[in-house]
N, C-alpha and C positions, 0 to 999 in steps of 0.2 A: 191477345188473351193475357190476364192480368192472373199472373201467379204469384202467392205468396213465399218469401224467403224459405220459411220452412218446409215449405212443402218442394222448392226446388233441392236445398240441400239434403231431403231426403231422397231426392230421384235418383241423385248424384252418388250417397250413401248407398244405395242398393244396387244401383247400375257397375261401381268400382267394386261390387265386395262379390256379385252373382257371378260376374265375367267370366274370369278365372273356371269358379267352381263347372258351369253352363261348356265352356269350350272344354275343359276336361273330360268332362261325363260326355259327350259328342267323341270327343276322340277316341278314347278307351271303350267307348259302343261299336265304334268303325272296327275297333282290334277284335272282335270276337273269333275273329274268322284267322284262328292262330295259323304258326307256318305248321310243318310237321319235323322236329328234333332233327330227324332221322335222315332228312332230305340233302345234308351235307355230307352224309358219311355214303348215301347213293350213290350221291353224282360223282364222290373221290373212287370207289368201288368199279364204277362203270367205265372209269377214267383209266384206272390199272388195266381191267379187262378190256380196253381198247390197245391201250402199249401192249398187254400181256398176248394181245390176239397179232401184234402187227411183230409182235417178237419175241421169243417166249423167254429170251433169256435175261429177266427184268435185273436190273440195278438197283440201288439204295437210293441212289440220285432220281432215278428215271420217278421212283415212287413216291419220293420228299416233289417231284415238280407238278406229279398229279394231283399230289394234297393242297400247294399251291394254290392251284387253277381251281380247286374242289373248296378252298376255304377253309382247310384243317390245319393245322399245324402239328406237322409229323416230329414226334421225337426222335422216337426208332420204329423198326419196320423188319419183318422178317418174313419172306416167302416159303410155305412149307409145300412141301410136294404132298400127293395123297398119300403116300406109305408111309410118310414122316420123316423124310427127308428135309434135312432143311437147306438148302439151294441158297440164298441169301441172305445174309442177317447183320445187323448192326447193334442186337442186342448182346452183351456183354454173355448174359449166362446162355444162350443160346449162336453159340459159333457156326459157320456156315459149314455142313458136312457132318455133323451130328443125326444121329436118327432119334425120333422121338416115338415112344408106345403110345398105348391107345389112351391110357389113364394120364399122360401128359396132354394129350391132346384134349382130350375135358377138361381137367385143371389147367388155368394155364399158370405158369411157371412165376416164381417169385422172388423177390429182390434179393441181394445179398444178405439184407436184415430183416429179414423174410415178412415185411409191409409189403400188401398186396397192392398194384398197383389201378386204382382206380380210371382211369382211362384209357384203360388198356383193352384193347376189342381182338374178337378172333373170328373172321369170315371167311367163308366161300367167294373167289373172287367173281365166279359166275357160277349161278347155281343150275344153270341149264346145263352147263358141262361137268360129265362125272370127273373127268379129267384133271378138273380146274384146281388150281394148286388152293390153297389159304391161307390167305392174309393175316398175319399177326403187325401191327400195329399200336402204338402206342402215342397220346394227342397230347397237348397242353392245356388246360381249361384257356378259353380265348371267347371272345364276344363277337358276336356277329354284326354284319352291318344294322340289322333289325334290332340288335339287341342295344346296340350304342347309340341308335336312332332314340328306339323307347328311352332310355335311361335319361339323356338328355334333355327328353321332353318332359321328363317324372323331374327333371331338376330345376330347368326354366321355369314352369308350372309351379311349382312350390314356390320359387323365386316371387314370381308376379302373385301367387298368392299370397304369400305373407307382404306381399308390395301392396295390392289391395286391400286388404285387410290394418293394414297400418293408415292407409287412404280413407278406408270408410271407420275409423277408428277417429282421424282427424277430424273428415267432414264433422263428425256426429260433436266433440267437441266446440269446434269451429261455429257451430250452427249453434248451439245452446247459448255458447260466451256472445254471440254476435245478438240473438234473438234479447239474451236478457238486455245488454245495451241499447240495442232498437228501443225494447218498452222502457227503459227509463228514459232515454230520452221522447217517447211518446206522454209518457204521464208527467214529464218537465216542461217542455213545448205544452203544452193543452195548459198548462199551470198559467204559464206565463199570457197564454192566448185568452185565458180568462180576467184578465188585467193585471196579474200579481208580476211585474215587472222586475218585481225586485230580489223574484224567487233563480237562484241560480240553477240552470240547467247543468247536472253533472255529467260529465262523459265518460265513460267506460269502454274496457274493448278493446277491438284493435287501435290501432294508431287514429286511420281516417275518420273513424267513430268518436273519438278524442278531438281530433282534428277541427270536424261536424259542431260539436258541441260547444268548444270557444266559440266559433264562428257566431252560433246564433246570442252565446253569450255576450259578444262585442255590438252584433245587431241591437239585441233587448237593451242593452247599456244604450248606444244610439239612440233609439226608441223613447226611450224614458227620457233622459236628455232633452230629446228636443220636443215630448211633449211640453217637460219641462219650462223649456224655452218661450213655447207656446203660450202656455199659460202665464206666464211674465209678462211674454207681449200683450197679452190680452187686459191683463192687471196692467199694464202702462196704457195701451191703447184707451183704455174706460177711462184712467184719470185724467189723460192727455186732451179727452173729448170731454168728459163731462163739466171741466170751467170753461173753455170756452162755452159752450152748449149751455150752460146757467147763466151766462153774464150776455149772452143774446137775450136768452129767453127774458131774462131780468129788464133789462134796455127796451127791448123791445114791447112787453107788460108797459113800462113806464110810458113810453110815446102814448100808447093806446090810452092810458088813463089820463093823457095831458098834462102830464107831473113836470114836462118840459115848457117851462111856464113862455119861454124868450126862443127865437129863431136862433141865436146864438147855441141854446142849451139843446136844441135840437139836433143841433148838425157836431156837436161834442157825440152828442148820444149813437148817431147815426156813424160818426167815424169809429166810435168803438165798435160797433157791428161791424163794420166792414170788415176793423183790422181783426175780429175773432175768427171772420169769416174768412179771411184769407189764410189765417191759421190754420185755420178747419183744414181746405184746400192743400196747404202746403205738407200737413200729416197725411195726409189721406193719399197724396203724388208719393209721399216717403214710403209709405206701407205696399203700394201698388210695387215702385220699384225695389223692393225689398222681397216682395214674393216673386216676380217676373228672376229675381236673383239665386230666386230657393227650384227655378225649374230645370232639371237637367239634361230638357230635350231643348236650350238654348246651343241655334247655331252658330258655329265661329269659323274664322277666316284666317287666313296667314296675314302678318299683320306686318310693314318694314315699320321696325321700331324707329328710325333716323327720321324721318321726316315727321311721323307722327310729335315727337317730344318735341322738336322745332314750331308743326304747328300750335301743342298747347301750351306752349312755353309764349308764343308773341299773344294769342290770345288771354291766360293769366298776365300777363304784365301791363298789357292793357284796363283790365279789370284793378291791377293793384293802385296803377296811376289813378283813377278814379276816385280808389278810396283812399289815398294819400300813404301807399304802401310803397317800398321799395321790394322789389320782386328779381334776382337773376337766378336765369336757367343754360343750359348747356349737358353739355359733356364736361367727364370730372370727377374730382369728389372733394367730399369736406372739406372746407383751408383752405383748397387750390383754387386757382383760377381756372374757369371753366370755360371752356370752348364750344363756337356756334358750331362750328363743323364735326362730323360723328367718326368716331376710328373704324378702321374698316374693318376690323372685327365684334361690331355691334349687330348679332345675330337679327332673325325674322323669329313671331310671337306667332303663335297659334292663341288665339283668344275672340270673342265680341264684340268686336268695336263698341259697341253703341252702350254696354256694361261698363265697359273699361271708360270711354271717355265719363260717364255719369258717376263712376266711383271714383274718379284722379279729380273729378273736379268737385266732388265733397269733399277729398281731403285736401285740395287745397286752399276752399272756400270757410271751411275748419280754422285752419292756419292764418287764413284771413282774419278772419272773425278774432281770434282769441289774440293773435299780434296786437291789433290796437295803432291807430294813426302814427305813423314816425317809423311802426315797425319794419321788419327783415323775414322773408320769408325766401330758401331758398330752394329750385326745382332742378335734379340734375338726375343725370344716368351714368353707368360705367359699368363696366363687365367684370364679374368674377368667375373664375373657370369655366369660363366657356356660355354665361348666365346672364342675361342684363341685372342689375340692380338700379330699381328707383327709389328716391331719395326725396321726401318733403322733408324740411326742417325750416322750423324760426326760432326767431329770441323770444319768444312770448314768457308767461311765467311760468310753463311746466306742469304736472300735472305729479302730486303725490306720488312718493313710490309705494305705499303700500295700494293707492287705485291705480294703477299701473296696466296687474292683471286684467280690470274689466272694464276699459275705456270703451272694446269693440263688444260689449254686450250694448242690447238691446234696452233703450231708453233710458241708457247711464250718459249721467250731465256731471257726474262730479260733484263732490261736496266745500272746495275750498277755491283754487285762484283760477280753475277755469268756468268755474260754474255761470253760464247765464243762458239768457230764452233760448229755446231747440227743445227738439224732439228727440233727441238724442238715437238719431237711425243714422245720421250721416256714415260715421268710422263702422258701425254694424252694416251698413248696405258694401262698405270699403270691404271688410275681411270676408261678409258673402262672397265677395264676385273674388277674392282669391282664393276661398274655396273652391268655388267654382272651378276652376283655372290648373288648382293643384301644386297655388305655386305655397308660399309663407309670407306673413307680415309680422314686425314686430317693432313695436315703439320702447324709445326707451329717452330718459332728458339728457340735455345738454348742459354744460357748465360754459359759459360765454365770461369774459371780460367785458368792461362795458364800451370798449374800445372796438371789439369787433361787433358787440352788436350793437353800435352807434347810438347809444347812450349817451346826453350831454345832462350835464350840470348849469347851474346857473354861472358860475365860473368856468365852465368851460369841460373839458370831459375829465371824470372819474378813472383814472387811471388805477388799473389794481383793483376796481370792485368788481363785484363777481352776481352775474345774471343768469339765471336760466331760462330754459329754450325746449322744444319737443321737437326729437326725430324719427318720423316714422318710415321705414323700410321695409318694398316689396323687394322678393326675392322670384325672380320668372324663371320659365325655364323654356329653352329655348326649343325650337319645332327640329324634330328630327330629319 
């Protein structure tokens, strides 16, 4: 059953504030049925005329121990005989051996500063016996167990109510502050759910409602972002196709009209198809694994990092020989001479193989590419804190530092010394799959001597000139 906020923190509000009031009115219904006042000064009575019947000749003591057992607290106490003798006493104006008249025995007697004394009782200690002497008596106000029961419970009660009432005083705050923040962030979310991406969701409230509210704020930012992105791709994707796609369409018009007068001018014609077409092909493999890179239900594997960079380190140097590159790899870093064998604190890689080998081997077919015949391109690894670090670097020409920032966006080629044919997805499909991953990349240039990166002159090497070079660094993170 789906309840609304409101209407729980009002159950809450009414359930803490009735409580209280509900078990009070219950209890003080149960008390109707009072004691009777009278029923302690009974049983203290019946208590004497027990001693008084087993002994007639009572004590101060014997009558302070009846009161005891009776519940009363005896000040003083004085036994008077029926003639008015008074046989026992501990009252100051009333000495034991005095006779008392009739007109004392109706008034009873009063203090030395003649304040009457208020708890002060005068009985027949059995009124079946005419004999029976009377009890004079004097008590302390005192509280009974019923009466320090009640009280207590009149104090607890108050307690817990002003405790609930302070509770359904909060809820009912609590519920308004929290209700308004919900609806703002209802009429801000609906905002943004309407396309206006750019409208901030404010949060208010407690904390978590605050908390709430970045939260979708950094979403919506995400959001826009990479429709953003989207749309780029999409404006690159259309330009990317549409000359090829015109200079088939073009070529191909021309065969059909016979404008290719010679067998020669035909097979010119027909290589430029192919090679558009193979272009086509080679964007279209970039964009596939470029969304296959945006999916985050890709599975991954623990991965031993040692042998993997061994195998694509003989397979790139292979590939460099080819294109008349010099390639070394290892273990290592920058400067140093690198090593085939891995330290044995080169941790294991939670990642996808099958991501990772197709994004290590754009960027180093990148570094290919932009090196240029003669060039140096170097591939190594080494741990920092406990982290592999991988490491492409060559002497190529570098790439601007103010396009620095957006090498790994989406269809950027660069506008000065690395600029030529591509798609510019390669380094974008690179920083995907380290997103992916959770790990970091970042490129930044190199300043080389032309001595280290093997630079000669026609005399011989340029000592002291100064070449640059691109390095880019993953930063992994190791499987726990």
């Amino acid at each position: 059953m789906k309840v609304k906020l409101r209407t729980q923190f009002a159950i809450l509000t009414v359930a803490v504030t009735l409580f209280p009031i509900v078990f009070g009115l219950l209890f003080f219904t149960g008390q109707q049925a009072k004691r009777d006042p009278r029923e302690p000064t009974r049983i203290f009575l019946n208590e004497v005329a027990e001693r008084w019947g087993r002994n007639r000749n009572l004590t101060i003591e014997e009558i302070r121990m009846a009161g005891e057992q009776s519940g009363l607290p005896i000040i003083d106490a004085a036994l008077i005989a029926p003639d008015g003798t008074v046989q026992v006493s501990s009252f100051r104006e009333l000495p034991a051996g005095i006779k008392l008249e009739v007109e004392d025995l109706v008034k009873p007697p009063l203090l030395p500063m003649g304040k009457p004394r208020p708890e002060l009782r005068f009985l027949p200690i059995d009124t079946n016996i005419e004999e029976s002497p009377l009890l004079l008596f004097d008590i302390q106000p005192f509280w009974s167990r019923e009466d320090i029961r009640n009280r207590n419970f009149m104090l607890i009660t108050s307690f817990a109510l002003g405790a609930f009432l302070v509770a359904g005083l909060m809820s009912f705050l609590i519920l308004r502050s929290t209700n308004r923040a919900i609806q703002n962030l209802i009429d801000d979310t609906a905002t943004v759910a309407s396309g206006k991406l750019d409208h901030e969701v404010k949060g208010s409230g407690a904390e978590e409602l605050r908390s709430l509210a970045e939260s979708i704020n950094r979403m919506r930012i995400t959001l826009r972002d990479m429709i953003s992105r989207r749309m780029n791709m999409l404006i690159g994707v259309s330009h990317d196709l549409k000359t090829p796609i015109a200079l088939i369409q073009g070529y191909t018009d021309a065969l059909s009209d016979n404008m290719a007068n010679d067998e020669a001018t035909r097979i010119h014609y027909l290589e430029i198809i192919r090679e558009k077409s193979a272009q086509l092909e080679d964007l279209v493999s970039d964009l596939i694994e470029f969304m296959k890179i945006d999916d985050f239900n890709t599975p991954q594997e623990t991965v031993d990092m040692a042998p993997l960079m061994i195998s694509l380190g003989k397979r790139f140097e292979e590939d460099a020989r080819l294109l008349g590159l010099e390639l070394t790899y290892g273990f290592g870093r920058l400067g140093s001479p690198l090593s085939k064998e891995a330290p044995p604190n080169i941790p294991k890689i939670r990642m996808n193989r099958m991501l990772f080998d197709r994004a290590i081997e754009n960027l180093v077919s990148n570094a290919f590419r932009y090196t240029g015949p003669g060039g140096k391109v170097e591939f190594l690894m080494h741990v920092e804190e406990g982290h592999p670090v991988l490491i492409v670097a060559d002497n190529g020409p570098g790439i601007p530092d103010d396009e620095l920032p957006y090498i790994f966006d989406a269809f950027y080629r660069g506008t000065h010394s690395r600029k030529e044919a591509g798609h510019g997805l390669g380094l974008t499909i690179v920083k995907s799959m380290v997103d992916l991953h959770g790990w970091s990349i970042e490129a930044r240039n190199r300043r080389l001597s032309t001595a280290s990166a093997g630079g000669v002159s026609a005399g011989g090497p340029r000592t002291g000139a100064v070449e640059h070079g691109l390095e880019i660094t993953i930063r992994m993170k190791a499987s726990a």
